[in-house]
DRENPA-3360 file (N, C-alpha, C; in nm, 2 decimals, always signed):
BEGIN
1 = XXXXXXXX = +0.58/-0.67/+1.03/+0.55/-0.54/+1.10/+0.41/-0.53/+1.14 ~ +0.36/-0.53/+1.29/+0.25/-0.48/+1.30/+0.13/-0.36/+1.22 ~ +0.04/-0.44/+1.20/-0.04/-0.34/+1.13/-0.02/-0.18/+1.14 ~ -0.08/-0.18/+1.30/-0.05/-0.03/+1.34/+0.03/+0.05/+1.32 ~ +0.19/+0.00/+1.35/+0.30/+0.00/+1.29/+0.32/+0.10/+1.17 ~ +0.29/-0.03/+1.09/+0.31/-0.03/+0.88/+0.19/+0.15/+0.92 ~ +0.11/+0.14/+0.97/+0.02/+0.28/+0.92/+0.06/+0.40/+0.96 ~ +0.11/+0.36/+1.07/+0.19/+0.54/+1.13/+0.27/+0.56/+1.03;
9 = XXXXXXXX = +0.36/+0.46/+0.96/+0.48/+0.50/+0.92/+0.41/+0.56/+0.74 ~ +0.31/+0.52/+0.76/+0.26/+0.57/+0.61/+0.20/+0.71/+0.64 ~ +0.18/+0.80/+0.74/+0.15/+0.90/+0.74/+0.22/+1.03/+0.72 ~ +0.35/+0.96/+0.66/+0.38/+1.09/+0.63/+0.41/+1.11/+0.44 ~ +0.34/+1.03/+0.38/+0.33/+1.00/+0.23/+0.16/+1.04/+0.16 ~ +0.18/+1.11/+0.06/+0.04/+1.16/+0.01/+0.03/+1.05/-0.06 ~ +0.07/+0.95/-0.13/+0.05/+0.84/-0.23/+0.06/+0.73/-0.18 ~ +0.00/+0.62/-0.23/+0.03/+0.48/-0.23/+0.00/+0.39/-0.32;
17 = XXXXXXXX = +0.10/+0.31/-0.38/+0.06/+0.28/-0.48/-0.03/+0.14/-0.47 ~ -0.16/+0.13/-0.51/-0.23/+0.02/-0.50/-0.22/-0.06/-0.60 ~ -0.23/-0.21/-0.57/-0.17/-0.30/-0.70/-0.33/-0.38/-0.69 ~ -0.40/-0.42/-0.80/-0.52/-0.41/-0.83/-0.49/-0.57/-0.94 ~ -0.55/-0.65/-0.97/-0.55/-0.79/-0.99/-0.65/-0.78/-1.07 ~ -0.65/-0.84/-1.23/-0.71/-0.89/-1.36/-0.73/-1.02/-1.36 ~ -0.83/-1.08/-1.41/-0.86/-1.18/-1.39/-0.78/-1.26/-1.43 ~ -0.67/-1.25/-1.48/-0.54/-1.35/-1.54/-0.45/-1.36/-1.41;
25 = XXXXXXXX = -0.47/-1.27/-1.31/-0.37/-1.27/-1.18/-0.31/-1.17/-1.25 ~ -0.30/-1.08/-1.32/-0.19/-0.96/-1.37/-0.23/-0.87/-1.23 ~ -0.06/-0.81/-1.16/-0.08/-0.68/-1.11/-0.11/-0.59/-1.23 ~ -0.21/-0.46/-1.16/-0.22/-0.31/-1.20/-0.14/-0.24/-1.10 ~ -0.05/-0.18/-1.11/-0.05/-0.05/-0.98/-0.05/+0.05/-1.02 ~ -0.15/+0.07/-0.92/-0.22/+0.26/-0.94/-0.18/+0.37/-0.83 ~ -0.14/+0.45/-0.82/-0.12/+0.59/-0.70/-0.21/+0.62/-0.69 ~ -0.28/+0.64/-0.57/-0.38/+0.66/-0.51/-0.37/+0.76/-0.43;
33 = XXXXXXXX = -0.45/+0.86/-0.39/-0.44/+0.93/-0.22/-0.51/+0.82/-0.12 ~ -0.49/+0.83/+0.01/-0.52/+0.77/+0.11/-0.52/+0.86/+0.20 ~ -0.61/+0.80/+0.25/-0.60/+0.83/+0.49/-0.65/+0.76/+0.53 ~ -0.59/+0.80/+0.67/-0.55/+0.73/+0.78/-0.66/+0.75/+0.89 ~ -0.76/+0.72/+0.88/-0.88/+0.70/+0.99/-0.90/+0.59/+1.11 ~ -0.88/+0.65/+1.25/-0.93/+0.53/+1.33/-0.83/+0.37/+1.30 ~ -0.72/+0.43/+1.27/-0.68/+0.32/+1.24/-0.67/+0.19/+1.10 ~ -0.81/+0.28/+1.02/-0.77/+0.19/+0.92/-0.73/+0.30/+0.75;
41 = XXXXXXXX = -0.68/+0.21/+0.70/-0.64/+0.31/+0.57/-0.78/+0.33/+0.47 ~ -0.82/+0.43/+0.40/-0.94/+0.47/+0.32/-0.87/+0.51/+0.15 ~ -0.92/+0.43/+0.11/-0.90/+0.45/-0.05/-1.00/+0.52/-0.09 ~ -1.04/+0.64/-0.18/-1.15/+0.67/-0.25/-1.16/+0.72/-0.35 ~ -1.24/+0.64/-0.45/-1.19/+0.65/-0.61/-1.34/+0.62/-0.68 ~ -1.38/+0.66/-0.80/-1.48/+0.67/-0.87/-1.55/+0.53/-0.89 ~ -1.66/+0.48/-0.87/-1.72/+0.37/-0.86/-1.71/+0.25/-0.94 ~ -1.69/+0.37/-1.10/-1.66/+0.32/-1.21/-1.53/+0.31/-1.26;
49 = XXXXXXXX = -1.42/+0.34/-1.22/-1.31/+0.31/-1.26/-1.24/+0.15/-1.27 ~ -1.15/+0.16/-1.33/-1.13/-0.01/-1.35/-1.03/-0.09/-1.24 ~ -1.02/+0.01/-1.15/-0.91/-0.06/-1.03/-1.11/-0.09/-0.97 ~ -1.16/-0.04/-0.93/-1.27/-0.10/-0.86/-1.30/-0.16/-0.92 ~ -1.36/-0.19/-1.07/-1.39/-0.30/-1.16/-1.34/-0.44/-1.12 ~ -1.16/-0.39/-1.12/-1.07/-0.52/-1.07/-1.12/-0.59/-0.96 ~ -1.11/-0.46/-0.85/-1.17/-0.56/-0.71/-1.30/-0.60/-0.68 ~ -1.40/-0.57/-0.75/-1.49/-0.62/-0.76/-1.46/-0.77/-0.81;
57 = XXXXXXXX = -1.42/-0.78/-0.91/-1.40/-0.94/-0.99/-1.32/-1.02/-0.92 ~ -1.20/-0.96/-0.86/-1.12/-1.05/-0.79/-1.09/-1.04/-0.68 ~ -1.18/-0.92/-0.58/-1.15/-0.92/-0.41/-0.97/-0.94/-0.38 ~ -0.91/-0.88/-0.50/-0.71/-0.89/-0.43/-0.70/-0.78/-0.48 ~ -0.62/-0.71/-0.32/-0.53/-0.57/-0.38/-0.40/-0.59/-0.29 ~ -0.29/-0.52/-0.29/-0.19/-0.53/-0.28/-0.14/-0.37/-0.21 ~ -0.09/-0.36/-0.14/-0.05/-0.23/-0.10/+0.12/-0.28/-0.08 ~ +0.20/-0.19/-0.08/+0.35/-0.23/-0.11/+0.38/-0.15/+0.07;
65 = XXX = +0.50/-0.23/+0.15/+0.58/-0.21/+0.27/+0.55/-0.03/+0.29 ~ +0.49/+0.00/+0.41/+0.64/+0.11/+0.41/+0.74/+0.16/+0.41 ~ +0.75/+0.28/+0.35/+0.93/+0.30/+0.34/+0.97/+0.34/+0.50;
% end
């Protein structure tokens, strides 16, 4: 599915669940809020929390299909 696509179709959902990567390769999934800006999706969460901890260490996240 086209990017653009997969994002319209997420605009009508307050959550997403983001899957966040340990340095063993273990998924985390976390519910997040999101939007939908210009086309790209915006996550925003505390600097310090351990889902950014994760991507900081491992640059992999995971966002699941639209329904």
């Amino acid at each position: 599915m086209p990017a653009s696509r997969a994002l319209k179709r997420l605009t009508a959902e307050a959550y997403i669940s983001l899957a966040t990567f340990r340095r063993n390769g273990t998924a985390v999934e976390t519910p997040v809020w999101f939007a939908i800006l210009g086309g790209r999706l915006y996550v925003v969460t505390d600097g310090t929390s351990a889902k950014v901890k994760r991507i900081r260490a491992t640059k992999r996240v995971r966002l699941p299909p639209p329904p």
